[in-house]
C-alpha positions in Angstrom: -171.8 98.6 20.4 -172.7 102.3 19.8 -175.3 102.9 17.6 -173.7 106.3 16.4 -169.9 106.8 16.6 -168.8 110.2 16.6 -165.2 110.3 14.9 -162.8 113.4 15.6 -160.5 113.8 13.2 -158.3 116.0 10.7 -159.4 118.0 8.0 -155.9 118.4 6.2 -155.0 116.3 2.8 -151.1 116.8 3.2 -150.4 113.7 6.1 -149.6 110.6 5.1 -151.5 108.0 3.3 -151.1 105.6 5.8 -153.4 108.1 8.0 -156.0 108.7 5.5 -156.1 104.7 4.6 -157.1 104.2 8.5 -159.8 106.7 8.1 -161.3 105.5 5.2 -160.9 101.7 7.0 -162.9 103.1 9.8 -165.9 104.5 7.9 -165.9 101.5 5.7 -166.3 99.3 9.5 -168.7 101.9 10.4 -170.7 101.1 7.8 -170.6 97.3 7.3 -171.7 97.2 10.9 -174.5 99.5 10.5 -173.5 102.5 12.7 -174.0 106.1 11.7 -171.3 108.0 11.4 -171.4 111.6 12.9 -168.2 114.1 12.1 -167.5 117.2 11.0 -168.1 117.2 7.4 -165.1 118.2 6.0 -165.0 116.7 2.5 -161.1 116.2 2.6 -158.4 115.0 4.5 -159.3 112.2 7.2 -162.6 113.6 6.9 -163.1 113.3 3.7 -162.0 110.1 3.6 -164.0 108.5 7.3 -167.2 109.7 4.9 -166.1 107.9 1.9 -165.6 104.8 3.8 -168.9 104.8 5.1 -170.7 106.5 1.7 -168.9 103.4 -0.1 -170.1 100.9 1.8 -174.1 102.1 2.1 -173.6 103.5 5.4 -175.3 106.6 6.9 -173.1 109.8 7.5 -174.1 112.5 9.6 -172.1 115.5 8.8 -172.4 118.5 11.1 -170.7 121.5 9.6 -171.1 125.5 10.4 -173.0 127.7 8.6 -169.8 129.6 7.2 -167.9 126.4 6.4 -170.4 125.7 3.9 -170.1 129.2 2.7 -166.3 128.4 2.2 -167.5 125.5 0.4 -165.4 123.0 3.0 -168.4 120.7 3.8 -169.0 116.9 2.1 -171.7 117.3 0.1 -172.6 113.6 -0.2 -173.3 113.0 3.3 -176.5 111.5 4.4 -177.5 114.2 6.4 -176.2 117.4 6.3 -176.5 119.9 9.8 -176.0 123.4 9.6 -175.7 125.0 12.5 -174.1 128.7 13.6 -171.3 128.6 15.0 -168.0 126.0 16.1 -169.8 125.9 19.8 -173.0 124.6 18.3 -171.3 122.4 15.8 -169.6 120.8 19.5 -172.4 120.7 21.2 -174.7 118.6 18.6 -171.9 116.1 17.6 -171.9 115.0 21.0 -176.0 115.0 21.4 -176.4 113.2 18.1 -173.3 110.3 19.3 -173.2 107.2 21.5 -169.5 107.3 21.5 -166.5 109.0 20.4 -163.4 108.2 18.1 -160.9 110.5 18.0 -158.6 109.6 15.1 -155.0 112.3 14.3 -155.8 115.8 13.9 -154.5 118.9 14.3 -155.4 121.8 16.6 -159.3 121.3 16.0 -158.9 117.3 16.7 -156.7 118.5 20.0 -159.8 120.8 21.2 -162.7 118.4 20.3 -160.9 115.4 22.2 -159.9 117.5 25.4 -163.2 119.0 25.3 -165.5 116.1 24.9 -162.5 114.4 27.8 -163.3 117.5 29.6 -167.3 116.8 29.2 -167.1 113.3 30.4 -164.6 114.3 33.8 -167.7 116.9 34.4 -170.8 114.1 34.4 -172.2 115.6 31.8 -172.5 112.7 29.3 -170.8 109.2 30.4 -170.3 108.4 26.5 -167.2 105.7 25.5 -164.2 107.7 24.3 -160.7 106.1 22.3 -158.0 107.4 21.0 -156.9 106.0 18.4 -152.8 106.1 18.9 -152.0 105.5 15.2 -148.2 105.2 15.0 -147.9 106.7 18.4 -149.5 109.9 17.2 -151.2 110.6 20.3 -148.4 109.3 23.1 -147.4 113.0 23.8 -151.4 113.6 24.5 -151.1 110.2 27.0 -148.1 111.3 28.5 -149.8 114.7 28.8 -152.7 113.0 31.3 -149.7 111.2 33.0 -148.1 114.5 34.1 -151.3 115.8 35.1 -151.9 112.7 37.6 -148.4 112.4 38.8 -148.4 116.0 39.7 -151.8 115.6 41.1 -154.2 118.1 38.9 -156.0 115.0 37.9 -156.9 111.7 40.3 -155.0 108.4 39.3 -159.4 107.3 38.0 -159.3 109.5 35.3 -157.5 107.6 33.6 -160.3 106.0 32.8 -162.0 108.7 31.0 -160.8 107.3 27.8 -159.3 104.4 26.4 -156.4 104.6 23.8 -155.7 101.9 20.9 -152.8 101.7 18.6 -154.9 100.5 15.3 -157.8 100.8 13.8 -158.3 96.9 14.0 -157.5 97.7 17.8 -160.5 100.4 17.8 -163.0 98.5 15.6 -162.7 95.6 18.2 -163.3 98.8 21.0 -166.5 99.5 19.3 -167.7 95.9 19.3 -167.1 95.8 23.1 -169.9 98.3 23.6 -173.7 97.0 23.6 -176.2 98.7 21.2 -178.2 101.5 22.7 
């Protein structure tokens, strides 16, 4: 397995507690296994909740935040280790360097961009790092059935499907992360 799992996920506290049950489930796995967890470091919502997990359970969080989310006072200020940097390309660009893998759990718009981008990433060869979606309640079969279109009408080749797997619990994605040997 992954050493460091990078977890994509929603900042907002208004979804349901079924949502933010799962995310505190993860970091709580992430932690009895010993893995770091790298995110966002938003201190609520699925964020919030991946880092109390983990925090709860002695494991390391990195959270990597930009400089004016701290300003707004949005970061988790209990993390392990806390990484400033400038701006939302930056904050991007480290999560993946710091990650052996990638979970990307429901979001919004900010979820949508980081999953398509680090997808994106991957289809390029620039890093060949595990990615899953976590389909919680079928959250994400509009995002699947996005890919599908793009293959059937031929913008994408029938292998990329490959770029990513997708798992429908968080059981489903802790056993995903055991797959993976330790690097």
């Amino acid at each position: 397995m992954a050493k460091r799992v990078c977890v994509y996920c929603a900042s907002s506290p208004d979804c349901s507690e079924t949502f933010l049950e799962s995310a505190y489930s993860l970091g709580q796995f992430l932690a009895k296994e010993g893995l770091t967890t790298v995110f966002g470091c938003g201190g609520i919502g699925l964020m919030g909740r991946l880092a109390d997990g983990a925090l709860d359970h002695g494991g390391k969080v990195v959270g990597i935040i930009p400089e004016f989310m701290v300003e707004r006072e949005w970061a988790h200020t209990s993390v392990t280790e806390l990484i400033q940097v400038s701006t939302m390309h930056e904050r991007k660009a480290r999560m993946e360097k710091e990650s052996d893998a990638f979970v990307v759990l429901p979001g919004g718009c900010g979820t949508f961009e980081e999953a398509m981008e680090i997808i994106t990433w991957k289809r390029l060869s620039l890093h060949n790092k595990p990615i899953c979606i976590a389909n919680l309640w079928s959250f994400y079969d509009p995002f699947v059935e996005l890919f599908d279109n793009c293959i059937r009408d031929r913008f994408m080749r029938e292998e990329h499907r490959s770029l990513f797997d997708v798992r429908k619990s968080i059981e489903e994605v802790q056993s995903w992360l055991l797959s993976y040997p330790k690097s």
